[in-house]
N, C-alpha and C positions, 0 to 999 in steps of 0.2 A: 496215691499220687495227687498233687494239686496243678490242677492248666494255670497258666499264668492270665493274670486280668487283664485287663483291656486299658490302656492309656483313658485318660480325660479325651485327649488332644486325639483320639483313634482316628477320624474322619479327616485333619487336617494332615496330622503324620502323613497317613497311608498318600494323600494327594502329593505331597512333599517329595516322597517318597516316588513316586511314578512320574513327576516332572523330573526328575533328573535321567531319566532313562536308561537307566543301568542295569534293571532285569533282565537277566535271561542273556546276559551278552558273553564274549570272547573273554578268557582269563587275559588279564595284561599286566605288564611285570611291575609296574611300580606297587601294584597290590599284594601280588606275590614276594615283594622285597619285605613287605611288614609282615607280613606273616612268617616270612621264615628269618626275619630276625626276631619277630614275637618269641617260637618258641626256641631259639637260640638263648635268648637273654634268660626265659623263666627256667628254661631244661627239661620243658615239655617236648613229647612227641609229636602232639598236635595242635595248632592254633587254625585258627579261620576269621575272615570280615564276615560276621553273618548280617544281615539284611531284610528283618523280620515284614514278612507279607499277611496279608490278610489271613489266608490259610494255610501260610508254611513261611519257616526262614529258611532263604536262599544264600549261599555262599560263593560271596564275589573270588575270595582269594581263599583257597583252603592250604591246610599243608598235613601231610599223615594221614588225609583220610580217604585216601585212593579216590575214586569215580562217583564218589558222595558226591552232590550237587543240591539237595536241599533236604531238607525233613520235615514234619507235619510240627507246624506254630503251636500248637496244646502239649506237646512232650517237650519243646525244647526249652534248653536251658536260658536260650539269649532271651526267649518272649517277659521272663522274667524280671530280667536286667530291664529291658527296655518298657517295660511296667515301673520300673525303681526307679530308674532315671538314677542310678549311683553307681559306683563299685559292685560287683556282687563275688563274695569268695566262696565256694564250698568244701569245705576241706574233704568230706567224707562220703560222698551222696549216698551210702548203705545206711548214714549215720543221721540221716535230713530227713524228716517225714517228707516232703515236698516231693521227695525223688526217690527215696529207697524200694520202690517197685515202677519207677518209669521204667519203660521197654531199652528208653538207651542206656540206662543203667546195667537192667537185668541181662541186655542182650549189646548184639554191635551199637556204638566199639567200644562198651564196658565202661563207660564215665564214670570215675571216682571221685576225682579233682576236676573241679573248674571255677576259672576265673573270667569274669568279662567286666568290659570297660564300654557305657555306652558312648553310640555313637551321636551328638546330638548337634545339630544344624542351626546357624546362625538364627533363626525363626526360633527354638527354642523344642525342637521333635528329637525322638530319639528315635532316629532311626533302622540303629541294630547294635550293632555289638563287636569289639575287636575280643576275641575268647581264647586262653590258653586252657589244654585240658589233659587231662594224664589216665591211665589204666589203675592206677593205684593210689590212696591217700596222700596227700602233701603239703605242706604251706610254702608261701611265697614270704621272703625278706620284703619290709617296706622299700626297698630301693628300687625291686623289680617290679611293685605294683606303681611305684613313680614310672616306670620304664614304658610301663603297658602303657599310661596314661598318654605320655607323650607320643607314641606310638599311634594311639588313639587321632589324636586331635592331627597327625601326621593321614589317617585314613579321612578323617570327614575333611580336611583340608583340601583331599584328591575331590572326593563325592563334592564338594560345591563346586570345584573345579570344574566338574563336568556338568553340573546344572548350569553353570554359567555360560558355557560351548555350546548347552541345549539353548541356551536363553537367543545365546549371539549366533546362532545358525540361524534362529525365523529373521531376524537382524538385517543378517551378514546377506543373504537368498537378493532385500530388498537395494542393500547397498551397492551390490556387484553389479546391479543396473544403472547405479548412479556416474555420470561423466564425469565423476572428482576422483582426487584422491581422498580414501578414507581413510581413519585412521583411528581405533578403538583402545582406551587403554582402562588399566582396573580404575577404580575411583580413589582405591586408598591408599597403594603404591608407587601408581603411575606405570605401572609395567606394562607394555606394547601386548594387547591378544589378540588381534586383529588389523591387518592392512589388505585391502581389497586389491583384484588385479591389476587395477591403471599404475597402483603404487610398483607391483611386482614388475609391473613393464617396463617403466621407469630404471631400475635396477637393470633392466633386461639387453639394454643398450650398450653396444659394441664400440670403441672398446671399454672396459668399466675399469675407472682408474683407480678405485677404492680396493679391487682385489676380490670383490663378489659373484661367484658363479650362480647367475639365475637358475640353472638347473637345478642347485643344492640351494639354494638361497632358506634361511630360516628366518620364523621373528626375532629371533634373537641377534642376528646379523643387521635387520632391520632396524632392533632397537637400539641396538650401538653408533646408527646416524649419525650424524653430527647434527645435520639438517632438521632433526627431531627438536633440538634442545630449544629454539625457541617457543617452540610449539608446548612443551612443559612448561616453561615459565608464565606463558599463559593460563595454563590449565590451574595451579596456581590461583592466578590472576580472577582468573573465574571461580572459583571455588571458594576465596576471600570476601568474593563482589554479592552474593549471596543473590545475584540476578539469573533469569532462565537460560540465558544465554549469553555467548558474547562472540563480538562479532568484529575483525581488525582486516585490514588491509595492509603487504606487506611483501616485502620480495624473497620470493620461496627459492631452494639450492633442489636443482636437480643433481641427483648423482652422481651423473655423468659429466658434473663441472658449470653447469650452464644453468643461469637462474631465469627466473621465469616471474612476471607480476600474478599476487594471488590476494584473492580476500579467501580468507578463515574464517568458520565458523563455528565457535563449541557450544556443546550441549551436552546434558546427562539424559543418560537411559536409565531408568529402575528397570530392574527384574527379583527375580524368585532371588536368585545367587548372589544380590550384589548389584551395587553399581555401576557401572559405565561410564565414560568418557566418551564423548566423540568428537573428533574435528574434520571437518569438510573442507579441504582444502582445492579452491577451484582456481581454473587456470585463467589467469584474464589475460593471455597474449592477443586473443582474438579480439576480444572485445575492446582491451584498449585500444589496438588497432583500427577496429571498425568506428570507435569513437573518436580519434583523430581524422580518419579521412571524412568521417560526417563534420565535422569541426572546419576539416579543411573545406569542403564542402557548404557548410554554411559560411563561414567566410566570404568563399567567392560570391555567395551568392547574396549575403549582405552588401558586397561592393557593387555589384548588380545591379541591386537595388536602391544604392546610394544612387550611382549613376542613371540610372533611368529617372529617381525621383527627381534630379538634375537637368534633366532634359525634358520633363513635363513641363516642371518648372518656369524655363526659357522658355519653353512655347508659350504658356498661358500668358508670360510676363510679354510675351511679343504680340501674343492674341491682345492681352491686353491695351498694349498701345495702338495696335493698328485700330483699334473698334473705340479708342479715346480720338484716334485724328481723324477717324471716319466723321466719328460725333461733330469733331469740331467744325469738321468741312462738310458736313450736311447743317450745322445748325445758321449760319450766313442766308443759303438758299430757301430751308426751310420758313425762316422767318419772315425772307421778301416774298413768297408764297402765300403765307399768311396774313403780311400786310396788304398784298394786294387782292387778295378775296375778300378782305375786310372793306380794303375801297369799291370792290365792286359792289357788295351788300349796301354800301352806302348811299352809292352815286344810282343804283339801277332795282334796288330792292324792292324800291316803296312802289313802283310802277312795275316794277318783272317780278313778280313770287315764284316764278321759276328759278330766275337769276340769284334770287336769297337762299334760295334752298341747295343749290349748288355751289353756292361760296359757304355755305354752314359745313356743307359737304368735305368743302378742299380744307377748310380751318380744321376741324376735327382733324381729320386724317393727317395732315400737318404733326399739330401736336401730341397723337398716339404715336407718331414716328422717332417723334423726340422723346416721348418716354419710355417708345423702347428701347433707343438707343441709351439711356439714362441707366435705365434697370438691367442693358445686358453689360452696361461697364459696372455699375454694380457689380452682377451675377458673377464678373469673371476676377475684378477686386475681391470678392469671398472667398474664393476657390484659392487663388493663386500668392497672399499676400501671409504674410507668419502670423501665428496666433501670440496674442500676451495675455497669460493667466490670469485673473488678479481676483478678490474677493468681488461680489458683486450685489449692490442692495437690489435687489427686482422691486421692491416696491417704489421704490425713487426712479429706476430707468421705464416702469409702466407709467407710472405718471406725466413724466416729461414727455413720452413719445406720445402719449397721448394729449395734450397740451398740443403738439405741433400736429399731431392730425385731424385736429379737430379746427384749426387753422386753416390747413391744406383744404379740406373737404368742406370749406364752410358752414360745418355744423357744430353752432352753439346749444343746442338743443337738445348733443347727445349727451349720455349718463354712463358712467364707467364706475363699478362695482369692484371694488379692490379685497379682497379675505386678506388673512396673513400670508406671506408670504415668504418663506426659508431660503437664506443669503446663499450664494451660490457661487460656483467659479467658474471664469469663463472670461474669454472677449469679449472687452466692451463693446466695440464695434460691431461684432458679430451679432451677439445677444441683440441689440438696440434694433439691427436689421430686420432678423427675429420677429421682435413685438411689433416692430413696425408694417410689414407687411399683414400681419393677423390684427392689429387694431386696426391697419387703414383698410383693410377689407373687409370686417364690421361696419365704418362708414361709408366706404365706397359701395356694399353692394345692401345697404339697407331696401325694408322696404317700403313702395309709395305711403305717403301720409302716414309712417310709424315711427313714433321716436327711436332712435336707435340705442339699445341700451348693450355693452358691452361689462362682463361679469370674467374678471381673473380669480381664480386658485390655483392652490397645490394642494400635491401631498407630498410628504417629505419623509424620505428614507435613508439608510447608513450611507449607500454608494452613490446614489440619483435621484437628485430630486424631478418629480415628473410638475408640471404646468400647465394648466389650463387654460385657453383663452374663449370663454363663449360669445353668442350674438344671436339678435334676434333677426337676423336679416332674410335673405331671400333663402338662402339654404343649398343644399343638393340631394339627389337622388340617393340611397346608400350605394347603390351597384354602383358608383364612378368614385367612392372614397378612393379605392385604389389609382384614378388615374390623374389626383388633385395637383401631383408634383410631378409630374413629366413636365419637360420643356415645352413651352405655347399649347401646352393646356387648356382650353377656356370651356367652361359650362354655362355663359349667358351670354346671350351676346351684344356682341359689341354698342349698340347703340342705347341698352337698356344697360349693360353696366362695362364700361371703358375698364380694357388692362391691356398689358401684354404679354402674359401668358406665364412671367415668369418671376415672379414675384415667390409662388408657394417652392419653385424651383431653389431659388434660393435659401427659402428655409431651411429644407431641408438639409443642403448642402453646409450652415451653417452649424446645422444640431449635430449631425454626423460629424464635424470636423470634431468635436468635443467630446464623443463615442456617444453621443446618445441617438434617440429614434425619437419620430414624427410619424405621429398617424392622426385621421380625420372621423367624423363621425357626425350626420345631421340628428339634429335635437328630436324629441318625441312633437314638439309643440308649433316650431318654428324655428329659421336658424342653424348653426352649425355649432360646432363644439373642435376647437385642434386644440391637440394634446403635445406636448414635446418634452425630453429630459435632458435635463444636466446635471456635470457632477457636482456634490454636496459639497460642502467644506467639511476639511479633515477634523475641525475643532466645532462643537454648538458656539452658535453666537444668538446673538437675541431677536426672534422673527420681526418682520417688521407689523407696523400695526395695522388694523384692515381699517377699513372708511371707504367713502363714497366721493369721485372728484364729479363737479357737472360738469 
């Protein structure tokens, strides 16, 4: 007797072979239908699916060989076959050296004749064997060994079958947790092997006008949908589109007559058996729903804020005038205040140094009143008045504003340091505001006997450009950067360097309307250093050139 060899492919076989999980299980008829028209067709007594194992082949579907259930893999005939990977016919096995003293020969159930047809697996394994076998010598017509053949490929059709069930149960476990309907089909026929419960419940719904009892409900009931047919021409759609997935939006037909908004989603599964289909089809009634009433929701609450922005609006615009006709109707009195401390310094000065010293007193105080009334119709002009975008040279509006404050402050003496500077967009008016308070507060809060030098950069980026404006002047504390732009702010006081408070107030109110940020910082040496940004221009233009204005 010769055992039969061992495959190449033994180790991947045998694994092949145990993922489909079919050893050792319940006889089930569609197995039993090919074997007993096997040996129908050849006119044998006995046929079997044998299913060669490691150390024995086990028989899925037998026929004629009573309570046999497997035999030892080194006598049998299929380990053979499934070594050849072909046909294999024995006409005579007295007549075979291979077999003329095996046991199944010599002994139960007397094999003379046998024929097997391997069983081999999309991977390219041969699995086992469909086998006709007889007590007596015999040949088969070529029609019947075509018969077996097809017979054959009728058995491994089942067996991937059920690898593929094994594949879609670890699958299926994760899907039936999922809050969609799902919906699984083969990759190469489009045939339905899977729809998870939400889909069954769906069907489940009383009365069901389609004629479906959920109790008996099948896939194949399923797959007759109508409701499906879109969902194919997708699948299609995706399998031409040669992408991972795909993904539509679309109005789904529940079965019970009443559609439903859904986004779809396909994808493929590999496995051992074959591929997959999936679509995931989710319910969006909720979500469009909760998306409208947010919708509705933002809505009202945009009109809200139309409205409130409206009524800020009005006030400021009323704050505004009331604090222009205050100005008006304090600067009359202020002035005859002023002129007449000035006569008194005149008439009573040069003999009362008390009397000058208290008309210096009233004059000051006078004219801080009037600047703050000045800077807070500004401050509230900023806040209150529309903005107009437009491109902006910053080297051209630092220069001119400094030109007039160096007028203002009467200092010919100071020196203003210009780098290049990246054009920018913004309000005119705003911006000028801007430079103007950080250049006049370089000369305004210089220090005794020091020239005042004032030094502009930037740096310039995709979305904001940031701005420098430095100075050598008296400076601040670091611990009060944060409190530079509160309203009446001051850190010197009043009689060593005159303001009202609200000058960095406005700054800041002018960069913020623009989306950008201000912050402060005193120098290592002397001096102070504010920073501000604006946004860039959408397009490069050509920086402006740096230089030096006295």
């Amino acid at each position: 007797m010769i055992e039969p060899s061992l495959p190449q492919d033994e180790t991947a076989r045998l694994a092949a072979l145990r993922a489909i999980g079919i050893l050792d299980t319940m006889p089930e008829s569609d197995y039993d239908a090919i074997t007993s028209l096997a040996a129908a067709i050849a006119g044998m007594p006995i046929a079997a699916i044998s299913l060669v194992d490691a150390e024995r082949q086990w028989f899925k579907a037998r026929h004629g060989l009573g309570t046999v259930c497997q035999t030892p893999r080194n006598v049998s005939f299929c380990g053979h076959t499934v070594a050849l990977r072909d046909t294999m016919v024995v006409d005579d096995a007295l007549q075979d050296a291979r077999f003329a003293d095996n046991p199944l020969v010599t002994g139960p159930p007397f094999i003379r004749f046998y024929a097997g047809e391997p069983l081999i697996d999309g991977a390219g394994h041969a699995l086992g064997t469909l086998c006709v076998i007889d007590t007596a010598p015999r040949r088969l017509a070529s029609a019947q060994i075509d018969w077996l053949r097809q017979l054959a490929r009728l058995a491994i059709g089942l067996l991937e079958r059920q690898r593929q069930s094994r594949d879609l149960a670890h699958v299926t476990d994760f899907l039936e947790q999922l809050p969609d309907d799902v919906f699984l089909f083969d990759a190469d026929t489009r045939r339905l092997l899977y729809a998870n419960s939400r889909v069954l419940a769906r069907f489940g719904q009383s009365p069901d006008p389609v004629g479906i009892d959920p109790a008996t409900l099948s896939l194949d009931e399923i797959d007759a949908w109508q409701g499906l047919a879109e969902i194919r021409r997708r699948l299609d759609e995706f399998e031409a589109s040669g992408e991972p997935a795909l993904r539509y939006q679309t109005t789904a037909f529940h079965p019970c007559g009443a559609d439903f908004p859904a986004d779809v989603g396909i994808t493929r599964i590999s496995g051992r058996g074959g591929d997959t289909l999936c679509a995931v089809v989710s319910d969006m009634t909720d979500r469009v729903a909760r998306q409208r009433h947010l919708e509705t929701q933002n809505a009202g609450l945009e009109q809200r804020v139309r409205e409130r922005t409206n009524e800020v609006s009005a006030t400021l615009e009323q704050i505004e005038r009331l604090a222009s006709c205050l100005a008006h109707d304090m600067r009359t009195p202020l002035h005859a205040i002023e002129g007449f401390a000035d006569l008194l310094r005149r008439d009573l000065g040069a003999s009362q140094p008390q009397v000058e010293r208290y008309a210096d007193r009233i004059i000051g105080a006078a004219r801080r009143l009037q600047d703050m009334s000045a800077q807070l119709i500004g401050f509230l002009r900023g806040v209150s008045q529309p903005m107009r975008l437009e491109p902006l040279d910053m080297h051209d509006l630092v220069s001119r504003t400094w030109h007039d404050a160096v007028v203002a402050f009467a200092a010919p003496e100071g020196v203003l340091h210009i780098d290049a500077l990246p054009p920018a967009r913004g309000d005119a008016v705003l911006v000028r505001q801007v430079l103007d308070n950080l250049i006049s507060n370089g000369l305004k809060y210089a220090r005794p006997d020091v020239r005042p030098e004032i030094h502009v950069l930037a740096v310039a980026e995709d979305d904001m450009n940031t701005y420098i404006v430095r100075d050598n002047g008296l400076g601040f504390p670091a611990e009060q950067a944060d409190s530079l732009f509160r309203p009446f702010s001051r850190l010197h006081k009043q009689h060593n360097a005159p303001g009202t408070g609200l000058g960095l107030t406005s700054v800041a109110h002018a960069v913020r309307r623009h989306g950008g940020r201000v912050w402060a910082r005193p120098n290592a040496d002397c001096g102070a250093s504010f920073a501000f940004t604006l946004p860039a221009l959408a397009r490069e233009e050509p920086a402006s050139a740096p230089g030096t204005v006295p």
